[in-house]
N, CA, C and O atoms as a MOPAC input file, in Angstrom:
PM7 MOZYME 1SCF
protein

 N    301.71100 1   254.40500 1   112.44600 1
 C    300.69200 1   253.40800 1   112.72800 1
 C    299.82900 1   253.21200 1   111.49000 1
 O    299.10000 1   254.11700 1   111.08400 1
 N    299.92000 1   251.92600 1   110.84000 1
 C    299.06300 1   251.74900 1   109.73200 1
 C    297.69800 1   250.95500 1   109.87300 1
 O    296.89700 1   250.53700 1   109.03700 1
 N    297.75400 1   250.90100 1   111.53400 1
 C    295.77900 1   250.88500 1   111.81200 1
 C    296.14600 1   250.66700 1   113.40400 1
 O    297.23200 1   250.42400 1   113.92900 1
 N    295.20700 1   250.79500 1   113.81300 1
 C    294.80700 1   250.69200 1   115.76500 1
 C    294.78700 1   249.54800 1   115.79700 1
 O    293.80600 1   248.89200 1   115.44600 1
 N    296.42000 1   248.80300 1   116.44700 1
 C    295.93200 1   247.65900 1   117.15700 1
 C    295.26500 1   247.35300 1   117.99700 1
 O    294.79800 1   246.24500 1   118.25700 1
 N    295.12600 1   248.57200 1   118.64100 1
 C    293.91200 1   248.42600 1   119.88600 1
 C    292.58800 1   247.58400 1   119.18900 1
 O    292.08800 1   246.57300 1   119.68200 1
 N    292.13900 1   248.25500 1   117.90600 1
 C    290.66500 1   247.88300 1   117.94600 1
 C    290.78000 1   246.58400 1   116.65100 1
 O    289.83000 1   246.11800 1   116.02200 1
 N    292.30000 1   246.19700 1   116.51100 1
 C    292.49500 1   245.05200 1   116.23100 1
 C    292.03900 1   243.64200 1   116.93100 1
 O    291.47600 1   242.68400 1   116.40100 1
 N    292.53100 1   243.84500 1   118.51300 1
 C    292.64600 1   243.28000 1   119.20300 1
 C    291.09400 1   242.80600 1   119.37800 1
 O    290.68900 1   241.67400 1   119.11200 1
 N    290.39600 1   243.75500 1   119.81700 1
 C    289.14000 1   244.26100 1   119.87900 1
 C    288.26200 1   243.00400 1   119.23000 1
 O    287.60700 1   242.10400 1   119.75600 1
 N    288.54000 1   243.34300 1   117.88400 1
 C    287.83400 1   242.65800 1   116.63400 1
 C    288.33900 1   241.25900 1   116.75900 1
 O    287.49000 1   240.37900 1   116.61200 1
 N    289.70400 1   240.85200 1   117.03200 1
 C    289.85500 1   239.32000 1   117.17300 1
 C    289.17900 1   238.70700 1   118.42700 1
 O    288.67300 1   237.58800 1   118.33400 1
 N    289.15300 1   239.28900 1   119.42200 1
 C    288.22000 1   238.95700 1   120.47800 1
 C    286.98500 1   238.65000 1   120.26500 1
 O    286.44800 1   237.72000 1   120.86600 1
 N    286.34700 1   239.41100 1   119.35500 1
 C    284.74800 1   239.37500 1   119.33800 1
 C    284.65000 1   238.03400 1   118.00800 1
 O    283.81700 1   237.14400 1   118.18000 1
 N    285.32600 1   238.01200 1   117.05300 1
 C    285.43600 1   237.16200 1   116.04700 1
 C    286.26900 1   235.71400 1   116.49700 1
 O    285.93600 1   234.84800 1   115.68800 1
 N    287.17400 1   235.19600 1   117.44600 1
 C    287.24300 1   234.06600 1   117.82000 1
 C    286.66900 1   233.40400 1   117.71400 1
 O    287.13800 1   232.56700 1   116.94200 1
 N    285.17600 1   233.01400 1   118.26900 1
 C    283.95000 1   232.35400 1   118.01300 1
 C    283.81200 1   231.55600 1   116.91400 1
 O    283.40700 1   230.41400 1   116.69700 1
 N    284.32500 1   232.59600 1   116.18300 1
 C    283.58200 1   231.93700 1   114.26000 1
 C    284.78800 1   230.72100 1   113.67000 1
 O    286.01200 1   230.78800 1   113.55500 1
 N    284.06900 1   229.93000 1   113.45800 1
 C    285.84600 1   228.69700 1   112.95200 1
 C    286.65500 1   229.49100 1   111.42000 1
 O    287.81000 1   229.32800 1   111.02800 1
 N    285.84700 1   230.12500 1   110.97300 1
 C    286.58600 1   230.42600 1   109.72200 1
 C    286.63600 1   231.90200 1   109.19600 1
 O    285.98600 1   232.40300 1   108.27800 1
 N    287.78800 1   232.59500 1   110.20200 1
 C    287.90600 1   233.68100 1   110.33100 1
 C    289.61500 1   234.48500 1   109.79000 1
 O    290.24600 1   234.55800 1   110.84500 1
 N    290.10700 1   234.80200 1   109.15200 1
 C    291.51700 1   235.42400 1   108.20200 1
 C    291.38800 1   236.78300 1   108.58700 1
 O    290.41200 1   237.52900 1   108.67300 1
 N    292.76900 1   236.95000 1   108.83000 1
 C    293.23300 1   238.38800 1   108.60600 1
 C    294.00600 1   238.79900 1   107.39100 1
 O    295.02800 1   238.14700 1   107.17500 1
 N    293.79000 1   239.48500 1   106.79900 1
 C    294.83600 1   240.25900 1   105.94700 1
 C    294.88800 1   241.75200 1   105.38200 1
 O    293.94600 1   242.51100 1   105.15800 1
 N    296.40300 1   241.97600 1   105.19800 1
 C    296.34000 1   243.20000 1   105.03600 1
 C    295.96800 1   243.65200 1   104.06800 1
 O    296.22600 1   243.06600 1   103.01600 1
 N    295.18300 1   244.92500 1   104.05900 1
 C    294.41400 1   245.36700 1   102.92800 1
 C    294.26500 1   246.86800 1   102.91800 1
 O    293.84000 1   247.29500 1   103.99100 1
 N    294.50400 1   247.81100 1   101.97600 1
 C    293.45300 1   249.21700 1   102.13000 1
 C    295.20200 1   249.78900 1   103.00100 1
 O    294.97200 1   250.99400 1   103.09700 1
 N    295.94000 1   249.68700 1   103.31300 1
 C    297.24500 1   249.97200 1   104.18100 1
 C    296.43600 1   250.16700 1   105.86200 1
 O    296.49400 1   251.04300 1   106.72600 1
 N    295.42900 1   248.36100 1   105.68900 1
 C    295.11900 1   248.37400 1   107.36100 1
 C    294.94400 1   246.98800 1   107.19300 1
 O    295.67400 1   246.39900 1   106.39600 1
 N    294.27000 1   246.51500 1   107.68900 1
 C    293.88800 1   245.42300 1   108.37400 1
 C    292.30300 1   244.47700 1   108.17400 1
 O    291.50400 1   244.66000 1   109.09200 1
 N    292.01200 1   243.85400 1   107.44400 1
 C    290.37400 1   243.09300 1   106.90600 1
 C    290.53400 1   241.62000 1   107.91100 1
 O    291.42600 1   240.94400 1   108.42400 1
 N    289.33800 1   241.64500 1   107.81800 1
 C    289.08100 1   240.16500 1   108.42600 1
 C    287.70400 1   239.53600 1   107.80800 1
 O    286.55400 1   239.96400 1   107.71600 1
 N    288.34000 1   238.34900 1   107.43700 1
 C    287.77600 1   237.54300 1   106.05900 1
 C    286.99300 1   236.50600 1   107.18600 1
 O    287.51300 1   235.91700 1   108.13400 1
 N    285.63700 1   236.49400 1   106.76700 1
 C    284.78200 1   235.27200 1   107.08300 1
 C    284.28000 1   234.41300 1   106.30500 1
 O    283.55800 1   234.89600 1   105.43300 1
 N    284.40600 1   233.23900 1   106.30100 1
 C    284.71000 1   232.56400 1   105.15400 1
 C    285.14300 1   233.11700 1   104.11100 1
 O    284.39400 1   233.69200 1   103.32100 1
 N    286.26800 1   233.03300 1   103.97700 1
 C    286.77000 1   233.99800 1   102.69300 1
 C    286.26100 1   235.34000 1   102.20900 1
 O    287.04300 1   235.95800 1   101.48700 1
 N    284.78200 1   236.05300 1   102.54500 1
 C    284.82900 1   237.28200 1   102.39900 1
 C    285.24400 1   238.47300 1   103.26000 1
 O    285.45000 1   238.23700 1   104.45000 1
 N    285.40400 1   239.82500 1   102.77600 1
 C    285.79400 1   240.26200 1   103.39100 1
 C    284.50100 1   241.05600 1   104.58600 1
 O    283.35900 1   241.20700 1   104.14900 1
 N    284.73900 1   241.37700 1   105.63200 1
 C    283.79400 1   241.51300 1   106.28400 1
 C    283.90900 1   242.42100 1   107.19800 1
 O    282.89900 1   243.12000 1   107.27200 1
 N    285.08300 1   242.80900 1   108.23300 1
 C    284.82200 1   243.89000 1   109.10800 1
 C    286.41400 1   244.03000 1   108.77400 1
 O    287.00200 1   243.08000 1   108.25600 1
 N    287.15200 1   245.35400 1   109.11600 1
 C    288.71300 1   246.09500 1   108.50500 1
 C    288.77000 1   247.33300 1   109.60300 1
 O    287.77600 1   247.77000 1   110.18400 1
 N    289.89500 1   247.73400 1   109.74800 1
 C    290.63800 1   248.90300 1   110.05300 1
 C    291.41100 1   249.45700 1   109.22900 1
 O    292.46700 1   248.90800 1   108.91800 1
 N    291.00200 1   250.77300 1   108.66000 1
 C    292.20700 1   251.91400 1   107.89100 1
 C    292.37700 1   252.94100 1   109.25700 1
 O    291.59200 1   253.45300 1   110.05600 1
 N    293.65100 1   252.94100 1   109.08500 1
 C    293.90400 1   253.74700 1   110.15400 1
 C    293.15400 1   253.73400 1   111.41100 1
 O    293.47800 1   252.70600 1   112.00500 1
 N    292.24100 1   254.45100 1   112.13600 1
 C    291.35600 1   254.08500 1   113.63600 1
 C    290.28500 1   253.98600 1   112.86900 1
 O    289.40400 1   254.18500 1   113.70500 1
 N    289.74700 1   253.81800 1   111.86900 1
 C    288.19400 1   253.67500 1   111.51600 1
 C    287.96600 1   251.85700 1   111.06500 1
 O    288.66300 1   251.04600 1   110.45600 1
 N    286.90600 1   251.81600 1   111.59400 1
 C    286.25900 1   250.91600 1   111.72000 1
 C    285.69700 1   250.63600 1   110.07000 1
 O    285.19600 1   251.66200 1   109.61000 1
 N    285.68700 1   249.63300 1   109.24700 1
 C    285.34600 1   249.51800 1   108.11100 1
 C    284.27400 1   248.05700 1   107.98300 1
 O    284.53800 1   246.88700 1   108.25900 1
 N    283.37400 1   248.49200 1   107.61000 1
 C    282.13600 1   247.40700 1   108.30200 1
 C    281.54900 1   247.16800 1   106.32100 1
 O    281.10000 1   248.07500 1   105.62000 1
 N    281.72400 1   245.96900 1   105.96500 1
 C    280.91800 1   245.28000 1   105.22900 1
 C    279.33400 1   245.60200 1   105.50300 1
 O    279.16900 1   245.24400 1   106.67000 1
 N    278.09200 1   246.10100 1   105.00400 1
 C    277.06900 1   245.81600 1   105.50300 1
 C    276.18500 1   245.21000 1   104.10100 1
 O    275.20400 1   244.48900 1   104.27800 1
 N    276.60800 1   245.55300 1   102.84100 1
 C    275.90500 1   245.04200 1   101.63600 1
 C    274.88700 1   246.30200 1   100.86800 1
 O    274.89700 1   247.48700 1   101.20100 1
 N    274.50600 1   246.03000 1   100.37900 1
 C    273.65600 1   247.04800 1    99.48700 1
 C    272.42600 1   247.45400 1   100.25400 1
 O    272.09500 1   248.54400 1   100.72300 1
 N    271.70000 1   245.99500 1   100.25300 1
 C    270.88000 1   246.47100 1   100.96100 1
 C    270.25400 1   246.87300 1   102.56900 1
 O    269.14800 1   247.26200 1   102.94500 1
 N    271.71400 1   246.53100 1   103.38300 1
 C    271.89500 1   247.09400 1   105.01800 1
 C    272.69700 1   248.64700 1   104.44900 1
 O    273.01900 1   249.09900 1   105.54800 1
 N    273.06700 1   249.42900 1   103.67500 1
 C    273.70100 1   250.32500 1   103.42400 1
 C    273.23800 1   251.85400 1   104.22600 1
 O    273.85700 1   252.55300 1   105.02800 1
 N    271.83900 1   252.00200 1   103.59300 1
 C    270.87400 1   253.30600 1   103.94800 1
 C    271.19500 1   253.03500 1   105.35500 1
 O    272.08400 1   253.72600 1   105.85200 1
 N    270.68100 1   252.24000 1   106.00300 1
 C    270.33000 1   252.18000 1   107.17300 1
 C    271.71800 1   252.58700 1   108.00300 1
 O    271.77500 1   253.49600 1   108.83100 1
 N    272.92200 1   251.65000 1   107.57600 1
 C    274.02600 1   251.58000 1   108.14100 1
 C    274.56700 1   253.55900 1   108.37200 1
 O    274.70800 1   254.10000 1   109.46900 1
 N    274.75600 1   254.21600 1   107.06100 1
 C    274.41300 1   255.29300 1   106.99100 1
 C    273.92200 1   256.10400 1   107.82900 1
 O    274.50900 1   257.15400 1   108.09100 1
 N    272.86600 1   255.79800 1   108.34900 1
 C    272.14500 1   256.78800 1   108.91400 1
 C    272.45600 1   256.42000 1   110.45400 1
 O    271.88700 1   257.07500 1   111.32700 1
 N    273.26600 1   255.48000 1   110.77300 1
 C    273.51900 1   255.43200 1   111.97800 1
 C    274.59100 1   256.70200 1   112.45900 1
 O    275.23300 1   257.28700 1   111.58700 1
 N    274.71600 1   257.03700 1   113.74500 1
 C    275.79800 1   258.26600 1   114.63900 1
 C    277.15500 1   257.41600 1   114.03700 1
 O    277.42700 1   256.21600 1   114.04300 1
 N    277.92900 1   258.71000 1   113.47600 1
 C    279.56000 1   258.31400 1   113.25500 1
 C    279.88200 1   257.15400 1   112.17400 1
 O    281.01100 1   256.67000 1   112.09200 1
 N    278.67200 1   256.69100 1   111.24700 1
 C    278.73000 1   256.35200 1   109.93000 1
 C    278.79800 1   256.87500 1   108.96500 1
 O    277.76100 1   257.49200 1   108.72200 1
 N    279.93900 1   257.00200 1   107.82700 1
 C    279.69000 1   257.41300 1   106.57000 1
 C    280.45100 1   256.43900 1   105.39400 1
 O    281.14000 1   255.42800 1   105.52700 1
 N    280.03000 1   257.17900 1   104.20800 1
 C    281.07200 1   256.57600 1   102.93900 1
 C    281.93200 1   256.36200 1   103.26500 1
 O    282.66400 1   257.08800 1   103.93800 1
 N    282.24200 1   254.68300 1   102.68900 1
 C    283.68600 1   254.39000 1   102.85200 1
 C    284.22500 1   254.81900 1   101.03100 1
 O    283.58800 1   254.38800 1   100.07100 1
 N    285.28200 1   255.57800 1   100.90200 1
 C    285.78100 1   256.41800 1    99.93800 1
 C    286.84200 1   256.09400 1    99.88000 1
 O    287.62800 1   257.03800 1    99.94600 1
 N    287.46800 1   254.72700 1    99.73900 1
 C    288.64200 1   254.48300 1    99.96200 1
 C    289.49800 1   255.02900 1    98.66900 1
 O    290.65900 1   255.43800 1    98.67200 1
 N    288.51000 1   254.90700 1    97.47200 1
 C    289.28800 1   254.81200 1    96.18700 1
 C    288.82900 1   256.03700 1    95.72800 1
 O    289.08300 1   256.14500 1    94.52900 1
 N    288.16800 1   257.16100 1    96.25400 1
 C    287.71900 1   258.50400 1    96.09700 1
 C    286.19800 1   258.17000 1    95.48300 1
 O    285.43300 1   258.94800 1    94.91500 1
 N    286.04300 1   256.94800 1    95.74600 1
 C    284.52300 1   257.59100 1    95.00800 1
 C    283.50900 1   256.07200 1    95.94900 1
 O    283.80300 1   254.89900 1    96.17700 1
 N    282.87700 1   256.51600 1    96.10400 1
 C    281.80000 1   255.89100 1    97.63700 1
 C    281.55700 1   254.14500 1    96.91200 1
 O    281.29800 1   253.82100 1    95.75300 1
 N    281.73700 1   253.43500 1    97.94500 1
 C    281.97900 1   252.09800 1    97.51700 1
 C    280.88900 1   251.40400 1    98.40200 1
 O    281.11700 1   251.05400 1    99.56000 1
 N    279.45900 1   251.19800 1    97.64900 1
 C    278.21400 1   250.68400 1    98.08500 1
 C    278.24600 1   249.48100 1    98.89300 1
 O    278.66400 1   248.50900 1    98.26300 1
 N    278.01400 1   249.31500 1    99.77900 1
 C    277.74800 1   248.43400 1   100.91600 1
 C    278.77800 1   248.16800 1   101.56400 1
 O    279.21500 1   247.05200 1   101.84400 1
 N    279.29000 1   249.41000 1   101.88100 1
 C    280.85200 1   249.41100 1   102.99500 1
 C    280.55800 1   251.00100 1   103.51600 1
 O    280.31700 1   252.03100 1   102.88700 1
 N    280.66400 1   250.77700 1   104.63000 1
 C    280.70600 1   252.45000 1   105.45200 1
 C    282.14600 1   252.33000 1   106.55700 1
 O    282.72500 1   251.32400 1   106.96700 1
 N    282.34700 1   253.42700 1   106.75100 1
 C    283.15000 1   253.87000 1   107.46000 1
 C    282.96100 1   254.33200 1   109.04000 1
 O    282.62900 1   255.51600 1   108.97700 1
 N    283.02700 1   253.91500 1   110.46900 1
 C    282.62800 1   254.45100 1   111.61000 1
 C    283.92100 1   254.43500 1   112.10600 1
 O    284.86800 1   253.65100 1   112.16800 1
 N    283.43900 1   256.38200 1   112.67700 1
 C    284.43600 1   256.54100 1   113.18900 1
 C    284.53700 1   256.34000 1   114.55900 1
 O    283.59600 1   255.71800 1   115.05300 1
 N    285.43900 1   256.70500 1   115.32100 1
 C    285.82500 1   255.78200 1   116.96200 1
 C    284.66300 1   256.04700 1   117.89900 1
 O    283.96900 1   255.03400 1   117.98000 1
 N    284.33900 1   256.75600 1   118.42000 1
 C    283.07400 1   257.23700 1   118.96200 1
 C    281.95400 1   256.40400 1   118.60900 1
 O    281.14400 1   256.05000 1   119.46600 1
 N    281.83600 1   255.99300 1   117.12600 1
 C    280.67200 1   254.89500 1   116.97600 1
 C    280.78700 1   253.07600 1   117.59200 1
 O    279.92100 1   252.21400 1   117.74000 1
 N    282.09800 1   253.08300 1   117.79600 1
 C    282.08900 1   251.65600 1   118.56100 1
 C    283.04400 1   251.31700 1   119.65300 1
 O    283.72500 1   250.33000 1   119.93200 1
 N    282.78800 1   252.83000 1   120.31200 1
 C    283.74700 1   252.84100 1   121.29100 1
 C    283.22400 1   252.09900 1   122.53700 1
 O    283.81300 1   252.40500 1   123.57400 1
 N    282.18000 1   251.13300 1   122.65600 1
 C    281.95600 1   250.69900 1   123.50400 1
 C    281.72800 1   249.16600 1   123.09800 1
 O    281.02600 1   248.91300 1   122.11900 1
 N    282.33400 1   248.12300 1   123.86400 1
 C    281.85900 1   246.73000 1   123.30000 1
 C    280.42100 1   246.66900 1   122.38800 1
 O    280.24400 1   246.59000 1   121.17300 1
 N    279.54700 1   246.73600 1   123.45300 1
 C    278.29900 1   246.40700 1   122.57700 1
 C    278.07600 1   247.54100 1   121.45800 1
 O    277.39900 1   247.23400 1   120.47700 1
 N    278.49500 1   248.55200 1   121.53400 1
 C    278.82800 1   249.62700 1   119.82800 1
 C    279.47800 1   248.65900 1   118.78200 1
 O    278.81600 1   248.43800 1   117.76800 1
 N    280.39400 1   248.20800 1   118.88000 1
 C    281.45100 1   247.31000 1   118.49600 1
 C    280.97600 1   245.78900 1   117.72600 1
 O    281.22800 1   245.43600 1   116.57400 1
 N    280.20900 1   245.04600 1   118.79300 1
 C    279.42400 1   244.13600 1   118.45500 1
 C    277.81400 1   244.09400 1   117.14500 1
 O    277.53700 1   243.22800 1   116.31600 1
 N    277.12600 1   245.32100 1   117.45900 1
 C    276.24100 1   245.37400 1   116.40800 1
 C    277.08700 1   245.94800 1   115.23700 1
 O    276.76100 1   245.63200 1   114.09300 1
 N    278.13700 1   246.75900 1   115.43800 1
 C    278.79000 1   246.53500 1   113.76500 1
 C    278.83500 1   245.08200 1   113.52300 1
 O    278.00700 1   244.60400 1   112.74800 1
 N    279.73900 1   244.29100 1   114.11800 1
 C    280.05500 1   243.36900 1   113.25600 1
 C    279.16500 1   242.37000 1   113.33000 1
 O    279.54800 1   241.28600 1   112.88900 1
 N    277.70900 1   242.46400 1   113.91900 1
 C    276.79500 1   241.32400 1   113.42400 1
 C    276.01600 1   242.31400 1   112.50500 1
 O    274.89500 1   241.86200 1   112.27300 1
 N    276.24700 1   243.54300 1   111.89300 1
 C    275.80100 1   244.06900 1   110.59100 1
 C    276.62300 1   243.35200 1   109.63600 1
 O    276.04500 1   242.92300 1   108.63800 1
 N    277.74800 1   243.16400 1   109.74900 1
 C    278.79500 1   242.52900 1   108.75100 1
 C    278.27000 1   241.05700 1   108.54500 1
 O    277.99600 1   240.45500 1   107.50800 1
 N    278.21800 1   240.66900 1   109.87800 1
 C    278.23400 1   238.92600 1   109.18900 1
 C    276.67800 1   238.37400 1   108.79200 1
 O    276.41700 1   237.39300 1   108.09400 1
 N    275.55100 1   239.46900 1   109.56700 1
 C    274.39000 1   239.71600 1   108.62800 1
 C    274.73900 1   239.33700 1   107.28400 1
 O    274.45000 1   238.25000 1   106.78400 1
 N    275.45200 1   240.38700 1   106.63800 1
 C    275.65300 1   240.48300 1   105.21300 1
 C    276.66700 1   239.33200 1   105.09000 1
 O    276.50700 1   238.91300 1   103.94400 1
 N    277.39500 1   238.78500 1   105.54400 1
 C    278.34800 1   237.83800 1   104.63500 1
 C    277.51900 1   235.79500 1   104.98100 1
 O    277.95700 1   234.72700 1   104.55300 1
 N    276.38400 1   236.03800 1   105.80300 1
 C    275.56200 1   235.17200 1   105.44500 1
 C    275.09900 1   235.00000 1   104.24200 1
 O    275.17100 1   233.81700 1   103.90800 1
 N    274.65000 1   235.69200 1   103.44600 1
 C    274.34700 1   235.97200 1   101.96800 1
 C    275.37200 1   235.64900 1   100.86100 1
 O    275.14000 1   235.27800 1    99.71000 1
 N    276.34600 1   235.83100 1   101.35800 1
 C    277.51100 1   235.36000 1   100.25900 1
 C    278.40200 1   233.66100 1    99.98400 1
 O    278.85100 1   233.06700 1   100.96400 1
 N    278.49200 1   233.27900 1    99.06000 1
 C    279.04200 1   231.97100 1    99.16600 1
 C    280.74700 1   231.74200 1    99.44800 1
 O    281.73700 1   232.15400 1    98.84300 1
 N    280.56600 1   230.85100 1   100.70800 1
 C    281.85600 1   230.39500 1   100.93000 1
 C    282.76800 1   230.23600 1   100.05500 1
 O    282.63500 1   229.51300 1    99.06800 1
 N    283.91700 1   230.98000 1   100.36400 1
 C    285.14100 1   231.20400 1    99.25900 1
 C    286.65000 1   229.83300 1    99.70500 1
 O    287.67500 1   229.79800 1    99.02400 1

């Protein structure tokens, strides 16, 4: 399994809504591009949440958040939650309006 379709599924459900929403594979999982950035992902069962530099601390300090370390060395304004942190819809949902928080800020690609 090179990511949880379960919380694939999950994530296309909650992201339908948005008109300009991409999947692609990335990281040997799964990203989903809002307007062209990248914004919420699955590596393996973890949840990979865009939040930006400055939602980072905070994101952090949430239960079952940490460094996302994909490339061995901590990659600023991306954390990692593990299953327990959005194992419930509305868990699920404030990740990814932390994400599109942050990809409001960025220009359409």
């Amino acid at each position: 399994m090179a990511y949880d379709e379960g919380l694939a599924q999950r994530l296309r459900e909650c992201l339908d809504r948005f008109p300009c929403v991409d999947e692609k594979k990335m990281f040997g999982g799964l990203a989903f591009m809002v307007n062209g950035n990248m914004s919420v992902g699955i590596v393996k069962t973890q949840l990979m949440v865009r939040v930006g530099p400055d939602g980072y601390e905070q994101a952090l300090a949430q239960p079952h958040a940490r460094e996302m370390d994909f490339t061995g060395r901590p990659m600023t304004g991306f954390v990692y939650v593990d299953e327990p942190g959005f194992e419930s819809d509305q868990d699920l949902e404030v990740w990814i309006g932390r994400a599109l928080e942050f990809n409001k800020t960025l220009p359409v690609k």
